[in-house]
N, C-alpha and C positions, 0 to 999 in steps of 0.2 A: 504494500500500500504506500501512496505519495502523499505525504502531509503538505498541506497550502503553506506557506509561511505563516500567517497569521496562527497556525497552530502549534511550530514547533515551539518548543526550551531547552536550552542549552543551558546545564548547570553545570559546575567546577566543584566539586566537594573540596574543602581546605581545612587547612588544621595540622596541629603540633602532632606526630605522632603520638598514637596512641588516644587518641580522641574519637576513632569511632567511627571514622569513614566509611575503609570498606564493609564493617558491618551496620553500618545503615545504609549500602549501597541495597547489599542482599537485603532489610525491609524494605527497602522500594521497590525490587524488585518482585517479593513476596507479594507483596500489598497490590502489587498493577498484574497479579495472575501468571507473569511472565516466568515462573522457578515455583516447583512444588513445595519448596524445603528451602528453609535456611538454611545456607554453609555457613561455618564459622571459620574464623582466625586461624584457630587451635587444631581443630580439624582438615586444617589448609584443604578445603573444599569450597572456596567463595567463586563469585564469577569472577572478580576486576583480581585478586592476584591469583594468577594462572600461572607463571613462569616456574620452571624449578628453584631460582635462587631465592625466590619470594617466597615460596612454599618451605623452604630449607631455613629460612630467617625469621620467616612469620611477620614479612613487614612489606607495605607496600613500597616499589622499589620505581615501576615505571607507572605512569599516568593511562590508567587505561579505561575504556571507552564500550559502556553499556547502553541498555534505552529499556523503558518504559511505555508505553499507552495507557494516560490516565485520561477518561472522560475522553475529551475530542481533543486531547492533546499526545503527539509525542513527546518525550522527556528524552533528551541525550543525556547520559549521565556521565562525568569524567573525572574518575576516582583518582586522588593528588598523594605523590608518598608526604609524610612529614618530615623525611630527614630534607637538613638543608642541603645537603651534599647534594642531594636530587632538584633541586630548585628549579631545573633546567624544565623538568616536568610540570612544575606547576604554573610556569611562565608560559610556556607551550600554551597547556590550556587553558588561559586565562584571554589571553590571544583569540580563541574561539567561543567561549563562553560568554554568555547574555547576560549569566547569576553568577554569583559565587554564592556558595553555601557555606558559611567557617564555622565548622564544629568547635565546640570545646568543652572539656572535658570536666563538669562539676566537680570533681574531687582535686584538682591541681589548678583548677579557675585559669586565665591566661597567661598563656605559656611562652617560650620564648620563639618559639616555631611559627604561633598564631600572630605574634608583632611584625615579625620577619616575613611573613605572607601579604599582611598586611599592607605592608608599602607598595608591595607589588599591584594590591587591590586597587589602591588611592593612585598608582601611576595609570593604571588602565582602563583607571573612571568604571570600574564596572560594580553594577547592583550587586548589594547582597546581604543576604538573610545571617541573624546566627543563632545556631542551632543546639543548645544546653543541654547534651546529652551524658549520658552514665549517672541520673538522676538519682537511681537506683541504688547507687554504691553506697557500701553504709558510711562511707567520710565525705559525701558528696554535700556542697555546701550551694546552692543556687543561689542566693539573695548576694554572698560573697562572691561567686562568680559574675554576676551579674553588674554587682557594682565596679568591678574591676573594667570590665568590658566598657560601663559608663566613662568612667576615669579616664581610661586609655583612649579609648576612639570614639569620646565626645558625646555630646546632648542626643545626637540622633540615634544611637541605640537607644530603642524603644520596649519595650518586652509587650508580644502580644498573648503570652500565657504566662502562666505559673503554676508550680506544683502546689497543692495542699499542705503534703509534707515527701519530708524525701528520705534514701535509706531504702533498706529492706523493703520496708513496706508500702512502696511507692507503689499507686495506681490509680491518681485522679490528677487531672491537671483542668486547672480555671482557663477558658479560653476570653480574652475580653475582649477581643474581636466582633463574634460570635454572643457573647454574654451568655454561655453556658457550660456546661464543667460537661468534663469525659470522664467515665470511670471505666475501668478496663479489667476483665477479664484477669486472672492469674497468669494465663498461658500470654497474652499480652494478644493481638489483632482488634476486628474491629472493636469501641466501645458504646459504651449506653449513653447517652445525651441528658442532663437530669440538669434542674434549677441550679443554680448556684444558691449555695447557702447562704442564707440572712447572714451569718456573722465575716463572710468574704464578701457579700453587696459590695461595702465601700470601697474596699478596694480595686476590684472589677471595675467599679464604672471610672473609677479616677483614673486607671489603665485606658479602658474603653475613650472617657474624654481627648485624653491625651494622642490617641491614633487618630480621631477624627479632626484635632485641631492639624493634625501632622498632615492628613490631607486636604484638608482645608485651603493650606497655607500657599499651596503650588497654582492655584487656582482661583480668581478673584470671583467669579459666580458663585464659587463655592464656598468661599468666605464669604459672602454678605449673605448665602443663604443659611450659613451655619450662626452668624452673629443673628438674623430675623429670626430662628428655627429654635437657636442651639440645638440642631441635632442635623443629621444626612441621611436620608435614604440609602438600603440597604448596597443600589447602584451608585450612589454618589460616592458613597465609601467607597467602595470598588474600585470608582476611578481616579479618587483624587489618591489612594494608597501605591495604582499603578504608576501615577504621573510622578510620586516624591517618592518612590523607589530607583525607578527608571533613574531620575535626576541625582541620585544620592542623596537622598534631603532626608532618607529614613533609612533605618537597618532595623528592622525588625527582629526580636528574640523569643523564639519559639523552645521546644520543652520536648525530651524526650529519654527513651529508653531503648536504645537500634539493640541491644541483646535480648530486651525479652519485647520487643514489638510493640511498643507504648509510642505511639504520638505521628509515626511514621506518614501514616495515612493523611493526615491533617494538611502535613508541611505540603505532599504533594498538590493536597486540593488546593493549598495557597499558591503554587505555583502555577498549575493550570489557571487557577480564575485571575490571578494578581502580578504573578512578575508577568517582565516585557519577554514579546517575541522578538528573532531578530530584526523583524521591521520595524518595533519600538525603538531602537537602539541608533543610536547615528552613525548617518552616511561610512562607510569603512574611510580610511585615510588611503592615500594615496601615494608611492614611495615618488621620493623627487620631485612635489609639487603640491599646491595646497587643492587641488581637485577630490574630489569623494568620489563614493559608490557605491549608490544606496541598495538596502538589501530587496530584490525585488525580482519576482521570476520570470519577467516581460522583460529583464535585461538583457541582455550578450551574457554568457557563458562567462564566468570566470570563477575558479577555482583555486583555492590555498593551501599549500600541504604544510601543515601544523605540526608534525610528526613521522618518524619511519623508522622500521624495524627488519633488522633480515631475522627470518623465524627460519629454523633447519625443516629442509623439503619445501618447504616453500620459497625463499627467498625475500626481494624485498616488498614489505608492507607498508603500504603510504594512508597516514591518515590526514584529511581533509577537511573541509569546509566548503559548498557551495556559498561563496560572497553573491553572485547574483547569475538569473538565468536556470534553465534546465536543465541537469545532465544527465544523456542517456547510455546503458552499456553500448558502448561500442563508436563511443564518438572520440573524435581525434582533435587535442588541446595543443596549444600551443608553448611550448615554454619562455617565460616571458624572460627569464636571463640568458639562456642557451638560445634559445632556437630553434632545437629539436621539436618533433611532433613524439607527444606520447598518444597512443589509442589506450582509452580505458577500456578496457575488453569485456572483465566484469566490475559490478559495483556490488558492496556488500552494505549492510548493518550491521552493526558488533553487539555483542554479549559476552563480552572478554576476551576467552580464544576462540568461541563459537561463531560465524559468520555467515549472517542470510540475505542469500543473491535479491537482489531487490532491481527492476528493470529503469530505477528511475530517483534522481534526488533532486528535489526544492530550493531554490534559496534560502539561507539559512541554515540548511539540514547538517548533518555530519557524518561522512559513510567513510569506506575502506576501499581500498583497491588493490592489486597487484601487479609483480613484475614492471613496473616504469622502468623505463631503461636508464636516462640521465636527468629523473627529476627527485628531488632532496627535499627535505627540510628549510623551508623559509622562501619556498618556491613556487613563481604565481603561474595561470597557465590560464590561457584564455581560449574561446573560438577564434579560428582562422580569421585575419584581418584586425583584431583588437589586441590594441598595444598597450595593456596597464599591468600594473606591478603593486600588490597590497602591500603597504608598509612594511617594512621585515623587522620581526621580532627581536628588542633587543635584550640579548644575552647576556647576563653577568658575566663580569671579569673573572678568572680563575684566581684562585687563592693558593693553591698548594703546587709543587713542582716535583717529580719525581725522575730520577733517571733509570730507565728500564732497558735489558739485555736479556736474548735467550738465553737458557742455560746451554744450548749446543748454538755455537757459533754460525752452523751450516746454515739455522734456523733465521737470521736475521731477516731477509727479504719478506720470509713467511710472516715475520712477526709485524713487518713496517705495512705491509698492506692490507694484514689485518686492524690494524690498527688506523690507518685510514680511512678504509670500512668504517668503524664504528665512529670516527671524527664525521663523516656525513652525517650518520644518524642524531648523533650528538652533539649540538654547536658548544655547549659548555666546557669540552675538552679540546683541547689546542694542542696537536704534535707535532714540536719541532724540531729536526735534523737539525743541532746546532757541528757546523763543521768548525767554529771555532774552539766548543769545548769537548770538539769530539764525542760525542756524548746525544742519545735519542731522549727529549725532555719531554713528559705528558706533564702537562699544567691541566688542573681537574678544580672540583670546591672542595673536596676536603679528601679524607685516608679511604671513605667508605667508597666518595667516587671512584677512588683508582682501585682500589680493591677488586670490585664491581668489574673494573676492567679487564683487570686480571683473569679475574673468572671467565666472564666471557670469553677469551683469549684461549685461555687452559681446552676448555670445555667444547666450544665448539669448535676453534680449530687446530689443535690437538698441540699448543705450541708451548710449552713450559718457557718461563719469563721471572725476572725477580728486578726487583727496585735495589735502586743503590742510591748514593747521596749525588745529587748535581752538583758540578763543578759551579765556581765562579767565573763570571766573565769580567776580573780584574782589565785595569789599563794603568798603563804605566806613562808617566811624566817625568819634568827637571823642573827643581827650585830657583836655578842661578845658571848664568851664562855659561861657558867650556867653551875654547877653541882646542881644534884638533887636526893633523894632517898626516895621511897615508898615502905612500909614493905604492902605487901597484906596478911589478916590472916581472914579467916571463918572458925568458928568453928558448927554446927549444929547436932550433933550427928554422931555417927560411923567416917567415913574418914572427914579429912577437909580441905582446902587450905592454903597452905601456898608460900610465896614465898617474898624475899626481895632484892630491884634491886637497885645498884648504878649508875650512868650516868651520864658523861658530856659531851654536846657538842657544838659544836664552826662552823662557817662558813667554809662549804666546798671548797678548790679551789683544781683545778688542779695541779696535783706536791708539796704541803703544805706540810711542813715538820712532822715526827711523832709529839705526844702530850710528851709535857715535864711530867713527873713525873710519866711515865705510860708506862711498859715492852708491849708492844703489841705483841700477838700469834698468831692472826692474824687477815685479814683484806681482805670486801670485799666492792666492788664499785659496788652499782646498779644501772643501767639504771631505771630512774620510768616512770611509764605508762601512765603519764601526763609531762612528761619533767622534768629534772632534773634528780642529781642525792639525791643517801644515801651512805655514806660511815660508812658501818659498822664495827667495831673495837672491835675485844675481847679480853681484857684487865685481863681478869682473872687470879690471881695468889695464889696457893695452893687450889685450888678445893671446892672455898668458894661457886660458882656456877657449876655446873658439866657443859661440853661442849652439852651435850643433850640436854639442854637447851635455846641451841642459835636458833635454829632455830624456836622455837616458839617467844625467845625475838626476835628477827627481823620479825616475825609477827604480832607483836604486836606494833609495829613501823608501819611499811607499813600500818596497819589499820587505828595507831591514824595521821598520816600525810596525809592521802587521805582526812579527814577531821579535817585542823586545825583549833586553837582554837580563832583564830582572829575573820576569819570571815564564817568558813567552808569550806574555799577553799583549796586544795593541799597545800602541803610543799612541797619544796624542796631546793634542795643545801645545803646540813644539815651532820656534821659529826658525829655519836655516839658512844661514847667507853664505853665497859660495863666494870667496871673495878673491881667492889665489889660485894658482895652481902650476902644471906643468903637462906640457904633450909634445909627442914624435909626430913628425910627417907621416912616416911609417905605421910606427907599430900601435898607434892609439887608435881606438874604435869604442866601440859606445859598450863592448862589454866588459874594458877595461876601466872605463870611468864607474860604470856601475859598480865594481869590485871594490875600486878604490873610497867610492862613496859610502859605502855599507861600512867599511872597516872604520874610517875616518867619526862618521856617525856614532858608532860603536862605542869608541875609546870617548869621545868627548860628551855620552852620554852617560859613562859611568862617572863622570867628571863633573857634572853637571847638579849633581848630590840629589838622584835619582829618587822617586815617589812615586810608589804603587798607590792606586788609587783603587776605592772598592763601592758598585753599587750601592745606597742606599735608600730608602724606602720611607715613604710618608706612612704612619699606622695609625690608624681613625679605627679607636674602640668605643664600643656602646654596652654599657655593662651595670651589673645592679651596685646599689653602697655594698651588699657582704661582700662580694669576691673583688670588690677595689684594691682593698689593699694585697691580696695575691696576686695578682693584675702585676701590680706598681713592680711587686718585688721580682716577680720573674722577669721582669724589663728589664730590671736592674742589671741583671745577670746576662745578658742579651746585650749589651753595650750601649743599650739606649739611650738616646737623652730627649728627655721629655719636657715638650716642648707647652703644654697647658694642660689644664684640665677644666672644665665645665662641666653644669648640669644640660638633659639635652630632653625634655619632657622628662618619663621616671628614670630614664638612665642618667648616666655616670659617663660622661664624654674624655676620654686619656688620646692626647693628639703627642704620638711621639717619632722619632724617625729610628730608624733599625737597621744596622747594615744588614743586605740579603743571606749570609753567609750565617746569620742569627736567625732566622727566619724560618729556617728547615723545621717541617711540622708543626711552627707554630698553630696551624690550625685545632688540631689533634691537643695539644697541650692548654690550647685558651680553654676549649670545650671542657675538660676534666676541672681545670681549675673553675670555671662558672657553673659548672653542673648544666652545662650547654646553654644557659641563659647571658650568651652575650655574643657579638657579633663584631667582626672587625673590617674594615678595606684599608688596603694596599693600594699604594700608587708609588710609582719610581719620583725621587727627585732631585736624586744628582748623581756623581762619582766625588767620593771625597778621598784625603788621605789615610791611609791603613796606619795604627799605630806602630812605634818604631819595633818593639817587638815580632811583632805578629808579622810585618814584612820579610824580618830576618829569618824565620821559621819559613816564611813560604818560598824567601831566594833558597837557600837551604836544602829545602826539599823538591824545588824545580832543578838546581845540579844535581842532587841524585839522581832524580828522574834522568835528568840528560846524560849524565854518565853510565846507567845501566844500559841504558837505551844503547 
């Protein structure tokens, strides 16, 4: 069957792990007829985690993609893991989703998972409900949760129910919506509809009040008929709850029990009658331009793939979104960064790993497809002749860096284009061949991302891998001028080399006035390929070096500074003025200048009172007052120097800089010390000096290295 837009929903379940997702996936599921039985967790029987590593951990790992039919609606449902490391997933589908639904977990009220989702909500302007689930538990505190929820994300959390009481023997919830309490069965499904008690009236209606002033307020007919009335019609309500959801003007807080089947039913009938379809929602954005593209199935064909996965026997899996138009099995899209034509051959619907052929999908809708040859993740596809491109999702920065090797060397190509593989599926993971530090870098969010990788790797394609520590990509400098001169002379029969170079130089800055003692002819400033610059300087006067010459000596530069003589790392920031020299008719050539250049460089760069220099890193933490002062001190130990501190709403703001070299797993270590209540970004913001120590350790052990070698 083909839903009209006007009828689908695209929901995003969210929330901290362990709050209750996928098992209030399974009551929606239960409740819409669609699954006989609840799976549980425990039981690793659910629809959304299906995968073996999900089923082996018991936690939801990828973002996966169910439906419903409640009333005249379809329900897309997109179950989000909670760990941050997977973020990647719940960014995906927020991207696609009309709602969010942010679970949270009454006995731990909000968490640090649920703030961290958060921002992501308030970037993507998207609706959403939240849902006060694990009522039931006997340390579950709703009133505390709830005010928390206030606290944190403002006046517009609204609670449209409440429990009676909570714990064990939770089974009635006040709806003040509605103005009537549910009381529920033991076994938990549907319940009995009964008065609200005289001694909760007043608080009901004060709730009740407060929803109708909430949609009131979007709507000026509706305000002057709620100030003439005080009150709305059962449809006024309706629309004006649609119109300050849609807007974010309201988040509503709903009540439930997803393990034993309390409340389930409810949230979805608010979803059918009250959130937005995708035609409610605004125009899609447009990448490269302020044009839209409203959700509507009289448009041109264009399509989004939000998602993809290669599954073993299958290959790869593309999940989607129709932005606007029809699409039918077997029509042929355009890809809007390649080029390419993909035919979607079949279209499916999901229910996790289960998928049904369906001949036809809506605007709005969200289906499956397979085998695409060259279309990925973040990748728009249109009918023949239409050239747009949906805004491409943006990705979190990576936080954590690992360097990874097979265990059998033969193994490597196997491993790098697996690994490739999975960078398509994945934009949050970044692999780079770095040839400077020799060394294959997965930059991931945190230990569980790469983990995850690993596994994959292992498992499906049969490749054993282990992590090691990533090198630095030190650079090396001068604090003070050196002059220096190497005569280069081979003589071996017939032609021979000659060439003799004079050179001084001195720390580059921008604007630095010429060098005293020295006519300069001229002079140029290179950008280097590693950062930094070269200011090179030809100083030549009466044709002691001919100017032909210069541009082998300045390759012979650029050679010997891609590898200095510290520790082998880049030079840069370095000015050199060739100001002397000596050459044969004969025997000099531009390979001999090069030789002579390098060495000359050499000597007057250990002369020069050499300076390793080492990345470091801006560190923006957000953290609670308990784990502040663990925080502070493991900085401390890190070489940091900390550069403020602020309050930032409830967090604890610590703005510090860290060389990268300290940095290894700090992901994995913030998390233990905050009890995963805290969060940090990375930004690069400079190359500074290494202390004097710590240089002599690593010249040190760069000559060993070079002598075994």
């Amino acid at each position: 069957m083909s839903f009209e837009t006007q009828n689908l929903r695209n929901v995003a379940l969210l929330g901290h792990t362990g709050s209750g997702k996928t098992t209030f996936t399974e009551c929606m599921l239960f409740e819409a007829g669609d699954i006989t039985r609840m799976g549980s967790v425990e039981e690793r029987n659910t629809q959304s985690d299906y995968t073996n590593i999900e089923r082996e951990r018991g936690n939801s790992i990828f973002a996966s993609l169910t439906h419903a039919e409640w009333k005249d609606s379809k329900i897309n449902i997109i179950d989000t893991p909670g760990f941050d490391d997977f973020v990647g997933e719940v960014v995906s589908a927020l991207k696609v989703a009309d709602t969010g639904i942010m679970m949270l977990n009454a006995q731990n009220g909000v968490e640090v998972g649920t703030e961290l989702i958060w921002d992501y909500v308030s970037r993507f302007e998207t609706p959403c409900l939240f849902v006060i689930n694990q009522v039931d538990h006997e340390k579950a505190d709703f009133e505390q949760t709830l005010a928390q929820a206030q606290a944190r994300f403002g006046e517009k959390v609204v609670p449209v129910q409440y429990p009676i009481s909570t714990g064990v023997g939770f089974h009635t919830i006040v709806d003040a919506l509605r103005m009537v309490m549910y009381v529920f069965p033991d076994g938990g499904g549907k319940p009995e509809k009964v008065p609200i008690p005289e001694a909760e009236l007043g608080r009901a209606q004060e709730m009740h009040n407060a929803l109708v002033e909430a949609a009131a307020e979007n709507d000026e007919g509706l305000m002057e008929r709620f100030f003439d009335e005080g009150s709305l019609t059962e449809e006024e309500l309706t629309e004006g709850l649609r119109i300050a959801i849609a807007h974010q003007q309201l988040f509503p807080v709903f009540v439930c029990s997803a393990v034993r089947n309390m409340g389930s039913g409810r949230i979805m009938g608010f979803i059918n009658d009250i959130c937005p379809s995708p035609a409610d929602r605004p125009a899609a954005r447009l990448e490269g331009e302020e044009a839209t593209l409203p959700c509507d199935a009289e448009e041109d064909t264009t399509v989004f793939i939000y998602k993809t996965m290669t599954e073993p026997q299958v290959g790869m899996v593309s999940y989607f979104k129709v932005y606007a138009g029809t699409l039918s099995a077997g029509d042929e899209l355009i890809n809007a960064k390649n080029g390419t034509a993909e035919r979607f051959g079949q279209l499916f619907i999901a229910e996790g790993k289960n998928r049904e052929a369906v001949p036809r999908l809506k605007a709005g809708d969200i289906g499956v497809t397979v085998k695409l040859k060259n279309s990925h993740t973040n990748n728009t596809l249109n009918i023949k002749g239409i050239d747009r491109q949906i805004r491409l999702i943006d990705f979190p920065e990576p936080r954590i860096r690992e360097a990874v090797q097979p265990l059998n060397a033969n193994d490597m190509e196997k491993l790098i284009k697996a690994l490739h593989q999975i960078e398509e599926e994945d934009p949050t993971l970044i692999v780079e061949q770095s040839a400077a530090l020799r060394q294959t870098i997965l930059h991931g969010q945190g230990q569980l991302h790469l983990d995850l990788i690993r596994y994959r790797i292992e498992k499906v394609n049969q490749v054993s891998m282990e992590f090691a520590r990533p090198r630095i990509s030190y650079r090396e400098t001068i604090t003070r001028a050196a002059d220096s001169m190497y005569r280069h002379k081979k003589q071996s029969g017939g032609a021979g080399q000659f060439a003799e170079v004079h050179l001084r130089i001195d720390p580059w800055e921008e604007g630095m006035a010429d060098p005293q003692g020295l006519s300069v002819r001229n002079k140029e400033v290179e950008e280097l390929p590693w950062g930094g610059k070269l200011a090179f300087y030809w100083c030549i006067v009466g044709g002691s070096i001919d100017a032909k010459y210069a541009n082998a000596i300045k390759k012979g530069l650029m050679q010997r500074m891609e590898e200095g003589p510290l520790t082998g790392s880049p030079c840069q920031d370095i000015r050199v003025c060739i100001y002397d020299g000596k050459m044969h008719a004969v025997d000099s050539n531009d390979m001999a200048f090069m030789l002579a250049t390098k060495q000359a460089f050499r000597q007057a760069f250990r002369d020069a009172s050499p300076q390793l220099l080492e990345p470091v890193y801006q560190l923006d933490i957000l953290c609670s007052d308990e784990s502040m002062g663990d925080i502070m001190g493991d900085l401390q130990t890190r070489r940091a120097m900390i550069m403020g501190m602020d309050s930032d709403g409830h967090y604890q703001k610590i703005t510090a800089h860290v060389p990268l070299a300290e940095l290894y797993e700090y992901s994995s270590r913030l998390r233990s010390l905050s009890q995963g209540r805290a969060k940090f970004h990375q930004e690069f913001l400079a190359y500074q000096p290494v202390p004097g120590d710590l240089q002599a350790e690593l010249m040190k052990a760069h000559e060993e290295a070079t002598a075994e070698a």
